[in-house]
C-alpha positions as CSV (number, residue, x, y, z in Angstrom):
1,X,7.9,21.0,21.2
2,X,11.1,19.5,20.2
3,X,14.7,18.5,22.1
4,X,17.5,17.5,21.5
5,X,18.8,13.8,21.9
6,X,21.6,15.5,24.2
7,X,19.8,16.6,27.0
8,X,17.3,13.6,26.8
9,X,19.9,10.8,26.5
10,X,21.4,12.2,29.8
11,X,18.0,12.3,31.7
12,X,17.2,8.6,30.4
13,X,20.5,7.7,32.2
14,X,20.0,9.4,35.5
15,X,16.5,7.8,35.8
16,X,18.2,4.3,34.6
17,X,20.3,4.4,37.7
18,X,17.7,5.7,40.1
19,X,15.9,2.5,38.7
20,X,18.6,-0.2,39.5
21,X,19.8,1.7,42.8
22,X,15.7,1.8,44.1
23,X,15.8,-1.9,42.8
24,X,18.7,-3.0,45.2
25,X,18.0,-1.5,48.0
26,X,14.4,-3.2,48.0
27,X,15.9,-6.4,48.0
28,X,16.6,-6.0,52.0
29,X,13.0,-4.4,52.4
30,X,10.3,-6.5,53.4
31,X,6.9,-4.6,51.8
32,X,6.7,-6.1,47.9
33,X,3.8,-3.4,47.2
34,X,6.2,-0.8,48.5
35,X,8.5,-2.0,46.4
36,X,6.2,-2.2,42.9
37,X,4.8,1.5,43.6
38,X,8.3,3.0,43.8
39,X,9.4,0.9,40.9
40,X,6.3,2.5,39.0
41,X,7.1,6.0,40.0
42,X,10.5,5.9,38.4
43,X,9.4,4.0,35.4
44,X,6.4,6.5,34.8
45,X,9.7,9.5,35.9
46,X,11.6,8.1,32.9
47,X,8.9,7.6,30.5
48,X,8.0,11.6,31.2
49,X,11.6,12.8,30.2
50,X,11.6,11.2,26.1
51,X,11.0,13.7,24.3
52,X,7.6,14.1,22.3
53,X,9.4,13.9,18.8
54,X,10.8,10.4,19.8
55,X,7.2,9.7,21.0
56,X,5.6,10.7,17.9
57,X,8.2,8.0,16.2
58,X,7.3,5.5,18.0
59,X,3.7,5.7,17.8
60,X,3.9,5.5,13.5
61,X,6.2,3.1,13.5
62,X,4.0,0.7,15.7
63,X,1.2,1.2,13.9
64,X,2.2,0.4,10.7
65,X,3.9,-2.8,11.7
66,X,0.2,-3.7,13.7
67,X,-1.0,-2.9,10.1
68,X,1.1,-5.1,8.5
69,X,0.7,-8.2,11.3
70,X,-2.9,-7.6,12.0
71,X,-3.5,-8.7,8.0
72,X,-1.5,-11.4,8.5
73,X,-3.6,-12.8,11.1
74,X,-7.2,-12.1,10.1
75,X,-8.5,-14.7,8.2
76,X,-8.2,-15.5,4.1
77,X,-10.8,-14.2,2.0
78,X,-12.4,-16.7,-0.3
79,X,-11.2,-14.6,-3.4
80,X,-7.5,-14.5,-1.9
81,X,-4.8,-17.4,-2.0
82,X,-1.6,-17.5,0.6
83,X,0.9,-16.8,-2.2
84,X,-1.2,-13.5,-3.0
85,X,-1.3,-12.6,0.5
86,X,2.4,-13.6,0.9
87,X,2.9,-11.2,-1.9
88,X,0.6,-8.6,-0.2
89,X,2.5,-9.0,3.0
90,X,5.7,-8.0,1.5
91,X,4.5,-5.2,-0.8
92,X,3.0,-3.8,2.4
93,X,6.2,-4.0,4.2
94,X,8.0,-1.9,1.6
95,X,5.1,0.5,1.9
96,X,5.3,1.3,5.0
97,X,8.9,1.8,5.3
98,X,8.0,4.8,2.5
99,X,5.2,6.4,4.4
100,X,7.2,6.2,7.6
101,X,10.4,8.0,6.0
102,X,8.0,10.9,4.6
103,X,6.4,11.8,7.7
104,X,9.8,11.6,9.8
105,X,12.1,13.0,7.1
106,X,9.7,16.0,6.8
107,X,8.4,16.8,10.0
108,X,12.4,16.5,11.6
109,X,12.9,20.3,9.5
110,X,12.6,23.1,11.6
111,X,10.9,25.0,9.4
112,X,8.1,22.8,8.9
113,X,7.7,22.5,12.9
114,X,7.7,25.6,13.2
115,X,4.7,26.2,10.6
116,X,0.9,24.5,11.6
117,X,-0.2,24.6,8.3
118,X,2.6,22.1,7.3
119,X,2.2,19.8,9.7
120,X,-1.8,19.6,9.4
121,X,-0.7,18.8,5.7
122,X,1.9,16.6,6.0
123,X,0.0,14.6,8.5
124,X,-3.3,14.7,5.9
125,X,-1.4,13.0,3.5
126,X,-0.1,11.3,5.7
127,X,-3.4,9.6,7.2
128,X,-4.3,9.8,3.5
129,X,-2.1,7.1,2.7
130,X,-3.1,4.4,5.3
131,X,-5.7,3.6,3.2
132,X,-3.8,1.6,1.0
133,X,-3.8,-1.4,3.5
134,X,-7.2,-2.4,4.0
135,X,-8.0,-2.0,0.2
136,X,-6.4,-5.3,-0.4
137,X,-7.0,-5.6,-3.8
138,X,-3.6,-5.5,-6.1
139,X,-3.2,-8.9,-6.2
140,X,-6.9,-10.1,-7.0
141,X,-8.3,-9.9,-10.6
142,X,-11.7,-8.9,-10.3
143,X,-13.7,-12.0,-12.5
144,X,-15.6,-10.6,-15.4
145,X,-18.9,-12.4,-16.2
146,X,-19.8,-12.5,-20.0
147,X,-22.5,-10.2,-19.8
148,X,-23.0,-7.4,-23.1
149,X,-21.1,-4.7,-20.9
150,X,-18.5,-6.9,-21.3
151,X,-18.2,-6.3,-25.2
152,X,-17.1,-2.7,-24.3
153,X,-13.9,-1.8,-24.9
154,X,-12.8,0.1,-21.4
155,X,-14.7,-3.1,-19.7
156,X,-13.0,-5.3,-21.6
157,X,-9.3,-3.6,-20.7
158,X,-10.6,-3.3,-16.8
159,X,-11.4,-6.7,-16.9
160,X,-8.4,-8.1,-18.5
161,X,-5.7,-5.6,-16.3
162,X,-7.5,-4.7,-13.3
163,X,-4.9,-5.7,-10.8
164,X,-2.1,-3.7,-12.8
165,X,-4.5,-0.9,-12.9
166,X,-5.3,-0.8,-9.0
167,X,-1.6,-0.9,-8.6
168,X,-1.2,2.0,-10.7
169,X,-4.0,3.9,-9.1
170,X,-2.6,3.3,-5.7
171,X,0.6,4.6,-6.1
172,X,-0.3,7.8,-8.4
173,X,-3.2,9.1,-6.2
174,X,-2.6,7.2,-2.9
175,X,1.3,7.2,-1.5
176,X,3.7,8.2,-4.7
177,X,1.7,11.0,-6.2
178,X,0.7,13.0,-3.1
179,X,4.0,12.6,-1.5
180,X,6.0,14.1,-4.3
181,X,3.3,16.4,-4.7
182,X,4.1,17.8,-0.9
183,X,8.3,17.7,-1.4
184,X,7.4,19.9,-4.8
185,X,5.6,22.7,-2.3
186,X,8.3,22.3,0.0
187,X,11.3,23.1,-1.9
188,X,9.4,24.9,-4.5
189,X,7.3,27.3,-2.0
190,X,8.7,27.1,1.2
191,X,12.3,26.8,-0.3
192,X,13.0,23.8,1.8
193,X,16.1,21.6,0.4
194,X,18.0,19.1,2.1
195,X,19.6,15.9,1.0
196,X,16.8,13.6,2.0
197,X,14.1,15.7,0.8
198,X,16.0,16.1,-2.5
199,X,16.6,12.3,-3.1
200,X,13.0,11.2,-2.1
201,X,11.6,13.8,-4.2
202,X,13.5,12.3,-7.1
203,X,12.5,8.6,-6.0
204,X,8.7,9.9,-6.3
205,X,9.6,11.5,-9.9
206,X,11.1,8.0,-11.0
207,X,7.7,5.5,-9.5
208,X,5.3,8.3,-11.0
209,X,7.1,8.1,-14.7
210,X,7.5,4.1,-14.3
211,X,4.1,3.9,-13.7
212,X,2.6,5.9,-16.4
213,X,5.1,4.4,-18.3
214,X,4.0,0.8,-17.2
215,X,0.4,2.0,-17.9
216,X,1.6,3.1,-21.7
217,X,2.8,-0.3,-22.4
218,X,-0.8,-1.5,-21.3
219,X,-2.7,0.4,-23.1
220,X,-0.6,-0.3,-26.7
221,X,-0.3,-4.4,-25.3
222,X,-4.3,-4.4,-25.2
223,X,-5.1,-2.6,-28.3
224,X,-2.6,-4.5,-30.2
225,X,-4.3,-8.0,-29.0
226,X,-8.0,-6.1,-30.1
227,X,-6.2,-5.5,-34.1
228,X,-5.4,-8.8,-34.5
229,X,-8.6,-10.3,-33.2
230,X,-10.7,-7.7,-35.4
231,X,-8.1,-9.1,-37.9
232,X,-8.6,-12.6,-37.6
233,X,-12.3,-12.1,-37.4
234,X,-12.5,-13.3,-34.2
235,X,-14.8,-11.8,-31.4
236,X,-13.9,-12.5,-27.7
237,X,-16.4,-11.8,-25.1
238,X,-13.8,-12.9,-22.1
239,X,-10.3,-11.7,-22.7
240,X,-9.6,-11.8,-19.1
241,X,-10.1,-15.3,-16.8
242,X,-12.6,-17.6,-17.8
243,X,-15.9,-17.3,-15.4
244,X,-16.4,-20.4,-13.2
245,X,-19.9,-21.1,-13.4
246,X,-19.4,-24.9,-11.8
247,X,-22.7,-24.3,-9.8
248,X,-25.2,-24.6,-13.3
249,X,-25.9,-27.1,-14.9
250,X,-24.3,-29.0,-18.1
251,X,-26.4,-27.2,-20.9
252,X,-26.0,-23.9,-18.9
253,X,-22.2,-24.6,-19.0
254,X,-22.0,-25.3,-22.2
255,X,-24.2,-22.2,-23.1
256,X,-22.1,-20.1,-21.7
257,X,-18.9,-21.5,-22.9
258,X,-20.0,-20.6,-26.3
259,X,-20.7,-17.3,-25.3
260,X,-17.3,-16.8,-24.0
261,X,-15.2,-18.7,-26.8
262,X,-14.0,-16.7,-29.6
263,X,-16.3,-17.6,-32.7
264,X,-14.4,-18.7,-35.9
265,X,-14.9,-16.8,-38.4
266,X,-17.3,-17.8,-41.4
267,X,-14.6,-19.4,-44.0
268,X,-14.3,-22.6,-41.1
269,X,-18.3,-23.1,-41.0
270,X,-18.2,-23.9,-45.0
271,X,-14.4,-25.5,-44.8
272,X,-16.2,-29.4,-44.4
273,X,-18.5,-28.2,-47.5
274,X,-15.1,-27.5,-49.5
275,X,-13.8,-31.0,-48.9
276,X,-16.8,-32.9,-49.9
């Protein structure tokens, strides 16, 4: 059901003044409990008159921002610093102001209320995108241990860009990509157009090209760093971080710093040879 603010405003009134007048007069009364059960009544009397829409609202809105506060508060991973989750924090807020403004710019259209299938939709993609927060990912770089997979060349561009690449894959199949996928079928389809749909529509259009865009420049920054190694003759195992392996021993360490240390290429091995 939906209402107007109108008729809802003026009900919210009357039941604020039945509150303050039931409040004075128990002043001179002498039962307290009589006094807390009447005051309940009116509050439970007020509560019943918002209208379900405002309700609805509400109920996102607080759960996003217990979204965002309840990661503050749990606990730091190990694999997690405060200035990543600082940085977390804030991409999160952003977030969900954009998944709030779909599901309230959308389902305010009478059209869509008046069509089930919409709403289970919009509300699908909706829950879809919650599950952006608890994959807390996009600002660790998953550590890549110099093993032969490794070698390969999609490991190697994984390991060396993973955090840009979850960010990329969160926004084109998690909250940008389905959310301009739903404002195409509605003005498309449903020939839905208002002035918010239009301009968010247009903001999706612009994070979906950035980001294919961003992942372009990726692609041609890695394969241009893999030409001029092949070029130099050099062959690196570990493009990404280095592997902390502080636990093994000194021979292991140095083992595996070898491993992971671009070799030189043969004209160095017979340079001291040249000077004698």
């Amino acid at each position: 059901q939906y209402c107007g603010n109108e008729p809802g405003a003026v009900q919210v009134n009357v039941s604020n003044q039945d509150f303050n007048q039931s409040r004075d007069s128990s002043h001179g009364s002498e039962g307290t409990d009589h006094h807390i059960i009447q005051t309940a009544k009116i509050f439970v009397n007020q509560l019943s008159t918002i209208c379900e829409t405002v309700w609805t609202l509400a109920l996102h809105q607080t759960f996003l921002l217990l979204l965002v506060v309840g990661r503050w508060l749990l606990p730091i991973g190990v694999e997690i610093t405060r200035d990543q989750l600082s940085q977390l924090l804030l991409m999160f807020v952003g977030t969900a102001a954009d998944i709030l403004e779909f599901a309230s710019e959308t389902l305010d259209i009478e059209d869509v209320r008046n069509n089930y299938t919409l709403i289970n939709a919009i509300l699908a993609v909706w829950t879809w995108s919650m599950l952006q927060f608890p994959l807390d990912l996009a600002v660790q770089h998953i550590g890549c241990k110099p093993t032969a997979s490794t070698r390969r060349i999609p490991s190697l561009l994984l390991c060396r860009y993973s955090a840009e690449l979850w960010n990329i894959g969160v926004s084109l199949f998690i909250q940008d990509g389905p959310f301009f996928i739903v404002r195409s079928i509605l003005m498309g389809h449903f020939r839905i157009f208002n002035q918010m749909l239009v301009f968010f529509t247009a903001k999706n259009i612009l994070v979906v090209t950035l980001q294919l865009y961003r992942l372009a420049v990726i692609s041609l920054d890695f394969r241009a760093t893999i030409l001029q190694k092949s070029r130099k003759g050099e062959v690196s195992c570990c493009p990404c971080e280095h592997y902390e392996a502080s636990v093994h021993a000194t021979t292991d360490q140095e083992t595996e710093m070898k491993e992971c240390v671009a070799f030189p290429p043969k004209e160095e091995s017979q340079a001291p040879s040249e000077k004698q």
